[in-house]
N, C-alpha and C positions, 0 to 999 in steps of 0.2 A: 515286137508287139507287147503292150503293156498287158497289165489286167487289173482287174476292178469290181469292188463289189456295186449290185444293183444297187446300195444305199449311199455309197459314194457318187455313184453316177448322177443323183439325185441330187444331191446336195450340192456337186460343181454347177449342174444345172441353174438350182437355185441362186446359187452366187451370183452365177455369169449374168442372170435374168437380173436382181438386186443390184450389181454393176452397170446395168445399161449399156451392154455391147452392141456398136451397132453395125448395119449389115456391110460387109465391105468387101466386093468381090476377091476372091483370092485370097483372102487374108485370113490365117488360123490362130486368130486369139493371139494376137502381138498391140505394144502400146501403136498407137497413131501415131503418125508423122509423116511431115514434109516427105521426109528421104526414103520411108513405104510407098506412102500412095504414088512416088515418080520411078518405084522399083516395082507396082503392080500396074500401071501404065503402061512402061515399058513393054512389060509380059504379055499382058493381057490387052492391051489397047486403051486410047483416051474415053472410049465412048459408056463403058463403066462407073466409070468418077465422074462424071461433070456435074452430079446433083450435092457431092457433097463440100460441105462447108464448111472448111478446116478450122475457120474461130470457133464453129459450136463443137468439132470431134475430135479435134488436137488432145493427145493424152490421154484418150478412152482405150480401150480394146476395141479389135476390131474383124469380125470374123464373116466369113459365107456360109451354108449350111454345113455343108462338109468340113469346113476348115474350123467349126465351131466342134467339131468330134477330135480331132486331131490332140488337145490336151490327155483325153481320157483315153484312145487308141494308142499315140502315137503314131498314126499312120498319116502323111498326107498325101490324102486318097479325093478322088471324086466321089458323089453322089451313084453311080455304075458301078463302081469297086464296092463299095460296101455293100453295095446290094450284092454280088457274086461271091462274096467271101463270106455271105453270113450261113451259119452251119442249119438255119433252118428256115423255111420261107412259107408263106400263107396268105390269103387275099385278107385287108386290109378290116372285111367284116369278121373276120374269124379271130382277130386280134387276142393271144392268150392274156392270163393276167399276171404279167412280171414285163420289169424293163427292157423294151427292145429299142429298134429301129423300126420308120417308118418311111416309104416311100411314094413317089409320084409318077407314074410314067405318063410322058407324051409322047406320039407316034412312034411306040415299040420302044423307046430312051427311057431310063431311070434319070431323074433330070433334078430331081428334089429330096431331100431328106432329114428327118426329124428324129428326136429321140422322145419313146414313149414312156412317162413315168411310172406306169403299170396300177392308177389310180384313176383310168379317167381322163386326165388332162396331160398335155404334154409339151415338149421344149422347142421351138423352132426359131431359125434366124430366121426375119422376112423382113417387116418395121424395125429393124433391132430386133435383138432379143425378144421373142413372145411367150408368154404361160398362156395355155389356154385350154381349151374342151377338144377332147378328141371327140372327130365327126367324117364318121367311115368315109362318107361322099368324097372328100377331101380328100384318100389317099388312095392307095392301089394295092399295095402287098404292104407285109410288114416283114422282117427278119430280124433273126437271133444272134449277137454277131460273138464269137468268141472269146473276144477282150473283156466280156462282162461276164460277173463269175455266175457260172449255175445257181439259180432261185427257186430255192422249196418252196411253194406258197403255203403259209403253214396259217390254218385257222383257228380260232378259239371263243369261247362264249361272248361278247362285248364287241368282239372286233366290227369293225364299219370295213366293207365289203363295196366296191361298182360295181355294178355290170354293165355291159354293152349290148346286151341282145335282152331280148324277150323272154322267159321263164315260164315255161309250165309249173302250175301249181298244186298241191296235192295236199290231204286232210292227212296222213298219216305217213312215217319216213318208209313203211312195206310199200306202199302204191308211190311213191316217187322212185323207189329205186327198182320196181319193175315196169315203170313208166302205164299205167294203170290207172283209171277211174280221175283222168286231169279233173280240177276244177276249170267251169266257165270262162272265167277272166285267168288270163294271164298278169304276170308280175311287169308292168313296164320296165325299161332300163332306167338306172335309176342307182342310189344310194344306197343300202340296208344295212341292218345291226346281224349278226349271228345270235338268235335266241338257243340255240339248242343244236348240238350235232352228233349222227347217229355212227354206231359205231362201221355200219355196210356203206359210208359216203352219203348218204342226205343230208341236208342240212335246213332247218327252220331260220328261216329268212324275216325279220320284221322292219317296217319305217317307224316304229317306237320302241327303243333302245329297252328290255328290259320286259317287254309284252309277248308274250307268243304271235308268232306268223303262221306264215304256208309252209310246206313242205317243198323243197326245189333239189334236186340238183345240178351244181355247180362247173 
């Protein structure tokens, strides 16, 4: 098993996605060719390949979801292995904020899986290569898998921040961090800058970089 910083993982990501890999069942980031797709035929059966069309993907890369992880694990695993092997696991709305895995179950099966960028949007083979918004509905659980090196998430005054849930808000960093006197509205999920952050874990959240916000914690 390899290992990897969260920053790396990101960045193969980005590549792979900049490359236009496209989806190719069985197949873990290898060039295209004649003599693959009649060795993942073989394997896997004809009824896989018949959509694709070797003058447009002769030459490209060419991966499945799982076989799209295999560069950066090392492991050529399913979409079920990764899920079992990751050292920590969570329904899909509870999503922390550092790079994991993302999954899908159908009838009790782990059947699908993605890597999350830990900003909001995430990496997935489907059309090819996708970049796009992570949207809970869409998946099931998420997990932490090994091969990816431990992420401090480490804050500071300017940083731009995601969230993915909802935020109680508070007028002062004492009533946020005894959870006390919320304001009315909540913080949608959304983007924000760190205005200000207290030394007991609160933090002043604002949508204009450089203005005071609410009081939330994170």
């Amino acid at each position: 098993m390899r290992m990897i910083s969260a920053e790396g993982a990101k960045r193969y990501c980005a590549a792979m996605y900049a490359a236009g890999v496209v989806y190719v069942w069985g197949a873990d980031v290898g060039v295209i060719t004649e003599e693959l797709i009649e060795d993942l035929k073989a394997r896997y059966g004809t009824s896989h390949y018949k959509n694709l069309n070797m003058c447009d993907i002769e030459g490209k890369l060419g991966a499945d979801c799982s076989g799209f992880l295999t560069p950066l694990s090392g492991l050529n695993w399913t979409a079920e292995m990764y899920y079992r092997a990751c050292k920590k696991h969570g329904k899909a709305e509870n999503l922390p904020e550092e790079v994991c895995l993302l999954f899908r179950q159908e009838s009790g099966k782990i059947v699908h899986v993605a890597l999350y960028a830990g900003d909001g949007t995430l990496y997935e083979m489907w059309n090819g290569c996708e970049h796009r918004a992570f949207t809970p509905s869409q998946w099931t659980f998420y997990g932490v898998p090994d091969w990816i090196e431990s992420q401090e998430i480490v804050r500071k005054v300017g940083a731009k921040i995601t969230t993915k849930k909802a935020l109680k808000r508070y007028r002062n960093a004492g009533d946020a961090k005894a959870g006390r006197n919320a304001l009315k509205d909540d913080y949608d999920p959304g983007t924000f800058y760190i205005y200000k952050i207290d030394a007991n874990g609160a933090v002043n959240i604002t949508k204009k970089n450089g203005e005071p916000g609410s009081w939330v914690m994170l």
